[in-house]
N, C-alpha and C positions, 0 to 999 in steps of 0.2 A: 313871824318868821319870814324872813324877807329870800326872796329866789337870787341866787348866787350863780353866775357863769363861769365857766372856766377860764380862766386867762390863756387864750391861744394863740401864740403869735404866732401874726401870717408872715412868711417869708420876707424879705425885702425888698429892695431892689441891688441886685448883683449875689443873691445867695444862689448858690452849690451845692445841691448833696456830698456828703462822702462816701463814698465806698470802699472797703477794707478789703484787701486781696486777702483769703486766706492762700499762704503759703502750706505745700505737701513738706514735711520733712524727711530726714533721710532716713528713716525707719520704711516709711513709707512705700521709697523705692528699692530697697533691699527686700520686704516683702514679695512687691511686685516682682522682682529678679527671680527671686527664690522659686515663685509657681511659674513662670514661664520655664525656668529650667527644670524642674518636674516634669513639668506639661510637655515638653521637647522630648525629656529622656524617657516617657509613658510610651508617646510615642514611635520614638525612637526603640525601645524594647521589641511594641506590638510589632515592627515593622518585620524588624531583624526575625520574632518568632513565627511569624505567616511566611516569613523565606524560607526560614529553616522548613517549614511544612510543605512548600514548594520543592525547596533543594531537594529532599530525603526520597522525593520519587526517582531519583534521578540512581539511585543507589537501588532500584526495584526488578529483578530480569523481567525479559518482556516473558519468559516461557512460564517462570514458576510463582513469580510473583511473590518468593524469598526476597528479605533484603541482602542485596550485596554484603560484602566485605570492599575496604580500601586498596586499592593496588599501588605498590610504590617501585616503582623501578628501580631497582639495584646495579645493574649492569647488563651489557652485551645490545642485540638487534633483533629482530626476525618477528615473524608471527607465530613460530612453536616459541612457547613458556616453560620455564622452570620455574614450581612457587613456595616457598620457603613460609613454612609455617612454625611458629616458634611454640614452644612447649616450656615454661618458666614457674619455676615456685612451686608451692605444695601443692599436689593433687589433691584437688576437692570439686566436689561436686554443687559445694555452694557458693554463692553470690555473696559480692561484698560489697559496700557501699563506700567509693572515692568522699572526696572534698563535694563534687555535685552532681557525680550522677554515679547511677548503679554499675556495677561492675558485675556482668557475668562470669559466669563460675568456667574455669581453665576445658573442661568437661564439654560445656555446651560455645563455647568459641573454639575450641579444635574439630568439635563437629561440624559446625555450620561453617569452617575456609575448608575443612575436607568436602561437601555437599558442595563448595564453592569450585574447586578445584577439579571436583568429577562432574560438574554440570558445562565447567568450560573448555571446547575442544580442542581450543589454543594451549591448553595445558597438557605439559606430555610426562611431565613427571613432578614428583614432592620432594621436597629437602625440609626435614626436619629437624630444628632445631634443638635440641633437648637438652635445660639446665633446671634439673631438679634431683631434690634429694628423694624423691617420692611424696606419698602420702595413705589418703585411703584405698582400700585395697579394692575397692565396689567402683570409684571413679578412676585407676588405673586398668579396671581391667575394662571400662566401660571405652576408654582411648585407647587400647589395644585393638577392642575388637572392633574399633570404629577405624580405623587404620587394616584392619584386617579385610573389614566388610569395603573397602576403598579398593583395596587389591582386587580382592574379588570379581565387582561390580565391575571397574576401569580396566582392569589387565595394564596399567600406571606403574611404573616405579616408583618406592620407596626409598631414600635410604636417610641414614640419620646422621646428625654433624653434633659427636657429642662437647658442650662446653665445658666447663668450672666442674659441672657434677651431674652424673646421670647414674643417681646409686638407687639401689629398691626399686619401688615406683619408678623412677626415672627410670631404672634400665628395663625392667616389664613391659613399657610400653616400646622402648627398643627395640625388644624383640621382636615386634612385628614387620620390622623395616627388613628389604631382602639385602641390603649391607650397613654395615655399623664402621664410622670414620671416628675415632677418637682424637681433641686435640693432645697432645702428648702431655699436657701437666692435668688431664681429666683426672677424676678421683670417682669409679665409677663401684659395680659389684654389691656389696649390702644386702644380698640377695638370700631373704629370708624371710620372717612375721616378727612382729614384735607388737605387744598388748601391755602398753605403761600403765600401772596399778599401782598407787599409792594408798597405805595402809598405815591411818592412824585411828587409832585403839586406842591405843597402849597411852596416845597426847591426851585423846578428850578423856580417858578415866582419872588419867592424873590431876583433871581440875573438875571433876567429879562429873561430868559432862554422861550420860548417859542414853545409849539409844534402843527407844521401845518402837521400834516399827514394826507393823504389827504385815506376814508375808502368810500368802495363801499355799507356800511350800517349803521345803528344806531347801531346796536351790534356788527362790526366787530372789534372793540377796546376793547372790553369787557375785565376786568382783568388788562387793560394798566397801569402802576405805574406812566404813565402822566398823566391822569388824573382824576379829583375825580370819586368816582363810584356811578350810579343815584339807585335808589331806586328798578327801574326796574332790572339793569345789578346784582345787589343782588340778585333778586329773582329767576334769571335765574342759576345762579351758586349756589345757595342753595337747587334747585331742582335735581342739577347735585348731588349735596353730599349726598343729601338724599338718590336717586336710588342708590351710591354706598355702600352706610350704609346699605339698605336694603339688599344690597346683601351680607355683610357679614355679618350680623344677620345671615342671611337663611344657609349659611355656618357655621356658632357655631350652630345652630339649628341643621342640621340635622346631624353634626360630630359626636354633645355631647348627641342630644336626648332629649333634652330643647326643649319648646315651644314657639314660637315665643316672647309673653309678657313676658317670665322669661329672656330671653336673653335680650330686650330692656333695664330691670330693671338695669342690670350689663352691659350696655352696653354704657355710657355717656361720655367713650373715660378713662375713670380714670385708673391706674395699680393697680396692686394688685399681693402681696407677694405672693410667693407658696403656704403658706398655708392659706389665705386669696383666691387663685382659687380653692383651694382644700374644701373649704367650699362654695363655688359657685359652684360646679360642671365642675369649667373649665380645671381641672385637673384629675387623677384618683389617684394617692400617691405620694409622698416627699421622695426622695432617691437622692443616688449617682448612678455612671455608672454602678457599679456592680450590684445594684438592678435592673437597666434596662435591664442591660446585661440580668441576672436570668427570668426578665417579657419574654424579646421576647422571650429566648430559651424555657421557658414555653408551651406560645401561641403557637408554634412551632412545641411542642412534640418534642424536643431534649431532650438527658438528657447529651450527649455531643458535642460538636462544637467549630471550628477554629473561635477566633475573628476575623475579620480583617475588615483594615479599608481602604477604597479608598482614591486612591490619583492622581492628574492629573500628566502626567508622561511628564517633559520638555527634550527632547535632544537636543544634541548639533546642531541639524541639526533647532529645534526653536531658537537658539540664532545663526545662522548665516541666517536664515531668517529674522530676526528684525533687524540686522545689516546691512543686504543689502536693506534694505528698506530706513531704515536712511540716508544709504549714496548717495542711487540713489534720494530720494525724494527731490520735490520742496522747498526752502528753505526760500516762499514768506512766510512773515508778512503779517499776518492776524486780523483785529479787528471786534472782534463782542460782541455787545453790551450786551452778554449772557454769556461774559466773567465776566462782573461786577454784574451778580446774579448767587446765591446759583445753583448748577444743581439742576431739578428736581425739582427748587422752585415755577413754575404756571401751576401745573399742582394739580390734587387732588391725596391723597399719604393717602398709608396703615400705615404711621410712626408713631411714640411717638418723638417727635421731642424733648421732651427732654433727652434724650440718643444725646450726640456729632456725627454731621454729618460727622465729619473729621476721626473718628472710623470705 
């Protein structure tokens, strides 16, 4: 067996390597594109959410260490304020959830610009706004008496600038104001209880549908839409509506200065135009904003003052709280049988129910 070499040939004379450029293709760079523009808008996010945690002090009193509310100047000059705080939509006492951040409940934002209003001494008087059909009868009476406890505390004027609708609820919380300005095409009054109850029996036997719930008493079903209501379980919830009627009687009584009988006489749940309260006594005059503006700065003893009006202040630091809440939360399916009725529908209610509940 004979030993064998390789054949390796030695370069020449005038040879070259070559070297082969790898080329990046354009995948390549659109990659790259891609994470730096990430990488920017990251960021760019964290930046903007460390400001907002910066800004939001800025919204902090030095005395109470509440956060503010927004101030937006509406009109006029001076260092005494008039502040206009708006009262809109159903009375409820719960939170709702926007596009991306939480929305406090009408209840605890009419509280905290009224706490706003009496902590600031530039403020000499409130104008409230009031466009609502009413709602719960727990969070109307809870803005009364937080308008009440305003008065009290400030010795401040009140009065109210009613819009579109300030019926039931709406006007309950009216009555705390020491003047009521209605716009002339208002639809106010509704002034009564109402408990919507819907009772179907009679549908789930028809597709054999039966309900064995089993109750620890003859009244603990009371109100149930399975089944019919006895003659008793009426009387029992009729006496509930009553007490709450009486008690807003006594509230238009002693707001408006009526006496008990004249307030029942106007008081059979019906509405009534501006100027149809305004010849009831449920009103004091028929104007626009500026006439109310003119009323409070009046009551006041201004003869000048800065509008303005409250506004809840969302930063960016509430819409990255609603966002990490979404994303860390449980993502179980949930059915509850209170999904298929109206909110707020078996309970008794400050409403004019006909004003749209979806408003």
């Amino acid at each position: 067996m004979s030993d064998t070499q390789p054949n390796i040939t030695t370069p020449g004379v005038g040879w070259q390597p070559v070297y082969l450029k790898k080329t990046r293709g354009a995948g390549f760079w659109v990659s790259v594109g891609f994470a730096v523009f990430f990488f920017l808008c990251t960021l760019l996010l964290f930046t903007l959410f460390v400001g907002s945690l910066v800004l939001s002090k800025a919204f902090v009193t030095s005395d109470t260490g509440k956060k503010q509310v927004a101030e937006t100047i509406i009109e006029g000059s001076g260092e005494d304020k008039v502040a206009i705080i708006s009262i809109k939509g159903i009375l409820s006492s719960e939170s709702a959830e926007g596009l991306f951040i939480e929305k406090p409940s009408i209840v605890e934002v009419v509280k905290q610009q009224l706490e706003q209003a009496s902590t600031d001494t530039h403020v000499k008087a409130v104008l409230l706004e009031v466009d609502s059909p009413g709602g719960g009868i727990t969070a109307s009476d809870i803005i009364y008496n937080n308008i009440m406890k305003f008065k009290a505390d400030t010795k401040k004027k009140v009065v109210v600038y009613m819009q579109d609708i300030a019926a039931s609820g709406g006007y309950y919380v009216s009555s705390a104001a020491d003047a009521i300005i209605a716009h002339p095409t208002t639809i106010t009054g509704s002034i009564g209880v109402i408990m919507p109850l819907i009772n179907v029996a009679e549908l789930i036997n028809r597709y054999g549908i039966k309900d064995s719930s089993i109750a620890s008493g003859d009244m603990k079903e009371i109100g149930s839409p399975l089944k019919p209501m006895t003659p008793e379980e009426n009387a029992i919830l009729k006496n509930i509506i009553d007490e709450m009627y009486m008690q807003f009687v006594n509230v238009v009584s002693t707001g408006r200065k009526l006496d008990i009988e004249t307030v029942k006489k106007i008081a059979d749940g019906r509405i009534y135009t501006g100027k149809q309260a305004l010849e009831n006594g449920l009103v004091d005059q028929l104007g626009y904003l500026e006439d109310a503006i003119s009323s409070v700065k009046k009551m006041a003893g201004l003869t000048e003052a800065t509008i303005i009006r409250y506004e809840k202040h969302y930063g960016l630091s509430d819409l990255f709280g609603l966002m990490s809440r979404k994303l860390f939360q449980s993502n179980t399916i949930k059915l509850d049988i209170s999904q298929f009725q109206e909110q707020g529908s078996t309970k008794p209610m400050y409403l004019w129910t006909g004003h749209s509940r979806n408003n």
